[in-house]
C-alpha positions in Angstrom: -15.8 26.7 -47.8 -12.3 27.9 -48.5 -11.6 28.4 -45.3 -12.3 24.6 -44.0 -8.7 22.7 -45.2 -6.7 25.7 -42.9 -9.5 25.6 -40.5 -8.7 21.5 -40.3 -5.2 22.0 -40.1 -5.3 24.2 -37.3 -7.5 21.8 -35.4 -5.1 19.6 -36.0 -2.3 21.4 -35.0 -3.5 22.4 -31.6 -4.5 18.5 -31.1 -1.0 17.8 -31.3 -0.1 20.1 -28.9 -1.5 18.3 -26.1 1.1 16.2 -24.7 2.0 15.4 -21.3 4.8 16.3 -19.0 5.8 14.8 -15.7 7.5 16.2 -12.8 9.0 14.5 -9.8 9.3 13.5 -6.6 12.0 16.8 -6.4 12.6 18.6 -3.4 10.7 21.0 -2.4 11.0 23.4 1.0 9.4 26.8 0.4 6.7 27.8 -2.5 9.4 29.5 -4.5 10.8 25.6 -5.1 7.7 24.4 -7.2 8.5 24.7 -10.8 5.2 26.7 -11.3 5.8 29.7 -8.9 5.6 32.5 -11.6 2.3 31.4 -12.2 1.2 31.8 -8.7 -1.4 34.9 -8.3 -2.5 35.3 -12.0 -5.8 35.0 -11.2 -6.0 31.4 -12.8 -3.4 29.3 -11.0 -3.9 28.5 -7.0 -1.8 27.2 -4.4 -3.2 25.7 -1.4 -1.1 25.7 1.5 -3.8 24.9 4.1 -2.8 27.6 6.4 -6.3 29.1 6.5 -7.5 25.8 8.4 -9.6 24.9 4.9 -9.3 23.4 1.5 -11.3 26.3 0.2 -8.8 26.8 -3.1 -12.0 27.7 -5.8 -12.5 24.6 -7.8 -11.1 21.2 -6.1 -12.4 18.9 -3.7 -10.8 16.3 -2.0 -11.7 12.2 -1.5 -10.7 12.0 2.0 -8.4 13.9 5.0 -7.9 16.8 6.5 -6.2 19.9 7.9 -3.8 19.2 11.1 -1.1 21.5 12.5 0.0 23.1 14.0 2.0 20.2 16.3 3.9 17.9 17.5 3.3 15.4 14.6 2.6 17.8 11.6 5.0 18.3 8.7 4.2 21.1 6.9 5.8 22.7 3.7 9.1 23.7 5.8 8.8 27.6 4.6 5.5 28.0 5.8 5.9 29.1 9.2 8.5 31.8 8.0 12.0 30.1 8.7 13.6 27.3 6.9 14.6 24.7 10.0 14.0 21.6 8.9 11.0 21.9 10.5 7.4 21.5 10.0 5.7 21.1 12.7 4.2 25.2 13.1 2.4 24.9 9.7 -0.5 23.1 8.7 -0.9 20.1 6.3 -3.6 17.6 4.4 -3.8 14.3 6.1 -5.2 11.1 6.4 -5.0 7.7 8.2 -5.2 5.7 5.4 -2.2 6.1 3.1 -3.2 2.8 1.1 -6.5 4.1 0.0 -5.0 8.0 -0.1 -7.2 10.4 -1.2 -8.2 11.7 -5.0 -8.3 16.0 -5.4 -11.0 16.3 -8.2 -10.7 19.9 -10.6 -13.9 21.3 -12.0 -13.7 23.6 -15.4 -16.3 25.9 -13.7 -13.7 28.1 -12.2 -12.1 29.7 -15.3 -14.0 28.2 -17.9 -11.2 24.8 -18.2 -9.9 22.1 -16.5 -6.2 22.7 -15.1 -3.1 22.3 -17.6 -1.4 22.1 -14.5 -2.1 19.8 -11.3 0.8 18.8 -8.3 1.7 18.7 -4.3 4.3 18.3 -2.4 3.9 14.7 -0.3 5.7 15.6 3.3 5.0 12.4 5.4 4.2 8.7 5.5 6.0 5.3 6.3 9.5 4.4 5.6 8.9 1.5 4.4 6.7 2.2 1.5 6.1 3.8 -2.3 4.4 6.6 -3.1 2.5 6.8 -6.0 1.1 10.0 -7.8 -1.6 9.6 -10.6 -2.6 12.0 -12.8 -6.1 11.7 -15.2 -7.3 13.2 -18.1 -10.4 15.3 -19.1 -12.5 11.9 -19.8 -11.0 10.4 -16.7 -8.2 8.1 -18.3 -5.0 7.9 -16.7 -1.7 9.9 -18.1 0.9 8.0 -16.4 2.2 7.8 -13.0 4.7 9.0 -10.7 6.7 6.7 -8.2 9.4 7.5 -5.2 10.8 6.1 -2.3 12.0 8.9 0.1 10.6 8.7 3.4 13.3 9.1 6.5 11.3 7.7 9.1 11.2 11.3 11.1 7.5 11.7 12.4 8.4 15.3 14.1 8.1 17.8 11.4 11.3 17.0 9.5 11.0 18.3 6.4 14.4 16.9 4.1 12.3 13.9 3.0 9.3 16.5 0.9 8.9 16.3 -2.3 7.1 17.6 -5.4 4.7 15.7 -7.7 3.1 16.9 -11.0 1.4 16.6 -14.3 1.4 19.1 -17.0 -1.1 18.4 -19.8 -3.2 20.6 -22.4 -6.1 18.7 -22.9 -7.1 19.3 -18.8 -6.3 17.1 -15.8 -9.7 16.4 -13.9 -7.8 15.2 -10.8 -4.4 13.9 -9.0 -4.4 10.6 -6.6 -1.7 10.1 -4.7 -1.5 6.9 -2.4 1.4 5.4 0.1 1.9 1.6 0.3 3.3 1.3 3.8 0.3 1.8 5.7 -0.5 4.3 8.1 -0.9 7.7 7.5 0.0 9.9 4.4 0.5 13.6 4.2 0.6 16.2 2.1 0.9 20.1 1.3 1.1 23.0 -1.6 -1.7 21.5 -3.8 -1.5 23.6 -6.5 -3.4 23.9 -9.6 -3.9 26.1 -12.7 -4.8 26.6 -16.6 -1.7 27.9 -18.1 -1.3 27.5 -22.2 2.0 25.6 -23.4 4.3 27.6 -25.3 3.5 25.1 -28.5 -0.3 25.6 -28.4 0.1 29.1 -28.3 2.8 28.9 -31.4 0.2 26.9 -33.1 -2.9 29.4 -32.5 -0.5 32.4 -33.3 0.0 30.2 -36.5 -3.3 29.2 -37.6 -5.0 32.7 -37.3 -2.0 34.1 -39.2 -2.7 31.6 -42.1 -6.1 32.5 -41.9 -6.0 36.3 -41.9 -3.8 35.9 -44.4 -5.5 34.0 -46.9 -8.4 36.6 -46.2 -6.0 39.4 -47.4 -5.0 37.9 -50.0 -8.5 36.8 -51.4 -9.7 41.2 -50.5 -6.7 42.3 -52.8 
């Protein structure tokens, strides 16, 4: 029983460490631009570039779209097709016609045992004269804020200046990211990319709590 009130406070501590970041709309040309590329290949964060012809990343499924590219029309992450030209048009991408209704990627814990800390994509393509909006949502499907920008240039050929990043960081999980376009049309995106990675503070506060607990165990053996 003496170990319940440190017990407690630990539970409370990591609690606390949940918060929520955003990041966003920031430019974003080549994988080495999103702010999580040291995470990329540790077996527990993906990146999805759509190059394989598939959304086959282990552990998300998407609403609605596609794959297109390569072509005319396609705007691809700019870095893709191996040269930085402004140009998107030899990669592949996530679309659909409907940028109003968009489309919703949904995470499942039953990759690595927990929902992502970390969910975001880079939006390449859609009307000028519209918003984008990014939504990120909790474990229990409750929104954690969203994310709004206005940077479309009008270029339907591949131009890639206009992409930009969107994300969520958050402890307690994200079960999925909706992103939508008010201008009609169609909306396009790339680089979905995902991933469990513990905040500096939660691990500070585990470090903590089993110190105080070892401790305490010492102290009661001496």
């Amino acid at each position: 029983m003496r170990f319940l009130p440190t017990l407690a406070l630990l539970a409370t501590i990591l609690v606390s460490a949940t918060a929520s970041s955003q990041i966003g709309p920031s430019s974003y040309l080549q994988a080495s631009d999103s702010p999580w590329s040291a995470f990329f290949g540790n077996g527990m964060f993906y990146l999805e570039d759509f190059e394989d012809r598939s959304l086959n990343t282990p552990g998300v499924t998407a609403s609605a779209g596609a794959v297109i590219g390569p072509g005319g029309l396609t705007d691809s992450v700019d870095g893709d097709d191996g040269v930085l030209d402004n140009l998107g048009g030899q990669g592949r991408s996530w679309f659909t016609t409907n940028a109003t209704n968009g489309f919703r990627f949904t995470f499942s814990s039953g990759t690595y045992g927990a929902l992502p800390t970390h969910a975001g994509l880079v939006w390449t393509d859609g009307q000028v004269n519209g918003t984008t909006r990014f939504e990120a949502f909790d474990a229990d499907g409750a929104s954690l804020g969203i994310l709004t920008g206005n940077h479309a240039d009008g270029n339907f050929s591949g131009g890639t200046l206009e992409d930009r990043f969107y994300g969520w960081i958050h402890n307690g999980g994200i079960s999925s990211i909706f992103i939508t376009h008010s201008g009609g049309g169609g909306l396009e995106v790339d680089h979905l990319q995902y991933g469990a990675v513990p905040e500096p503070a939660t691990m500070t506060a585990l470090g903590l709590g089993i110190a105080v607990l070892v401790g305490r165990r010492r102290r009661r053996m001496a």
